[in-house]
C-alpha positions as CSV (number, residue, x, y, z in Angstrom):
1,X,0.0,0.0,0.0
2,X,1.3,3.9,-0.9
3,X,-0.2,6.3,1.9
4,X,1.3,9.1,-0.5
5,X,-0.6,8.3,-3.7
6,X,-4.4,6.9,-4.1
7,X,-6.7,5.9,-6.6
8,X,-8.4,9.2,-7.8
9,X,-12.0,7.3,-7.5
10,X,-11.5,6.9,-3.9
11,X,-10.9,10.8,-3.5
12,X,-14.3,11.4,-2.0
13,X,-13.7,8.6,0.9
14,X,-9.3,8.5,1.4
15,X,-7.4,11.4,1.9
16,X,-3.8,11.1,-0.3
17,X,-1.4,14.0,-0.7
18,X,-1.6,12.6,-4.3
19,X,-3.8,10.8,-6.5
20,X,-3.5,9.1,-10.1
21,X,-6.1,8.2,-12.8
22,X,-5.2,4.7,-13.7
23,X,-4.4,3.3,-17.0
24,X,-5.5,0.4,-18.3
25,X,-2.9,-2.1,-19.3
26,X,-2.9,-6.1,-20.1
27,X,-0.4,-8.3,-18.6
28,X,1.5,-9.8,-21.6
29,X,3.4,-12.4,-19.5
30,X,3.0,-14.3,-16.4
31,X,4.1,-12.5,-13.4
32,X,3.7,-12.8,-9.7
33,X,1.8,-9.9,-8.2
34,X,3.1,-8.7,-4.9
35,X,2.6,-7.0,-1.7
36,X,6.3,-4.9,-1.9
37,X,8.3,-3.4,-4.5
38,X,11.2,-6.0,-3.7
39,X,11.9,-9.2,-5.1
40,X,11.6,-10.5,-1.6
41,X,7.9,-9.3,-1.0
42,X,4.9,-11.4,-0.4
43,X,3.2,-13.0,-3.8
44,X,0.0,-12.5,-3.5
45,X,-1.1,-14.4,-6.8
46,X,0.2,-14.8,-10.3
47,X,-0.9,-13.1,-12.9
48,X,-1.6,-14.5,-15.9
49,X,-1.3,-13.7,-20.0
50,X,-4.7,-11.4,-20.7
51,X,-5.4,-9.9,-17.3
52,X,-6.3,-6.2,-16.7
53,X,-4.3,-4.4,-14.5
54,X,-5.3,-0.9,-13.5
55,X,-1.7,0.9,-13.8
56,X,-1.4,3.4,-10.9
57,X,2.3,4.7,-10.7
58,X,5.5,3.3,-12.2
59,X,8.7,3.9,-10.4
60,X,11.8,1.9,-12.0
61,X,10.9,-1.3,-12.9
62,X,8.2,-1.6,-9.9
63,X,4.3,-1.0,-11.3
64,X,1.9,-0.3,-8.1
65,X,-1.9,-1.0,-9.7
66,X,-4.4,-3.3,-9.1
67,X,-5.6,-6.6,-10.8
68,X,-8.7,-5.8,-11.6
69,X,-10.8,-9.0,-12.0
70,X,-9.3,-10.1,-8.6
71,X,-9.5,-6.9,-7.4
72,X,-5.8,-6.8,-5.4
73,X,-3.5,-4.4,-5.1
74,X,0.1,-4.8,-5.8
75,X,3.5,-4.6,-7.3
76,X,4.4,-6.6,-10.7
77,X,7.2,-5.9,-13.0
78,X,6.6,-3.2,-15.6
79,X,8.0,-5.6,-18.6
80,X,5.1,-7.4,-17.8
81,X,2.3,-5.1,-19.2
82,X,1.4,-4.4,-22.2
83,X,0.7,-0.2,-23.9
84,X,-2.8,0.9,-22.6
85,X,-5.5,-0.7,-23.5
């Protein structure tokens, strides 16, 4: 979780000194999504070819989003999206 940044639909209920519109991206290849930006961090489920991911903020190779149809939110690899949908 980012306390600095937020979804911009959740403006009206969490307070974030920033918040970001996300872009819609597919995952292109399989990669784990997890609960830290490191290597290290929790997986919290693989993602698969073809899944949405709701693209939040990118910072180096770490993407911070949510999986949509499992509705999580998490860190994957940035390789592993494809251009917005």
């Amino acid at each position: 979780m980012r306390p600095d940044l937020a979804d911009v639909r959740l403006a009206d209920r969490v307070f974030a000194p920033h918040y970001a519109a996300p872009l819609h991206r597919t995952v292109t290849v399989a990669t784990p999504l997890l609960a830290g930006r490191g290597a290290e961090s929790e997986m919290l489920v693989r993602l698969e070819p073809g899944e949405a991911f709701e693209l939040l903020d990118v910072t180096g190779a770490a993407a911070w989003g949510i999986a949509t149809a499992r509705q999580l939110v998490g860190y994957v690899d940035a390789g592993a999206l494809g251009p917005q949908a």
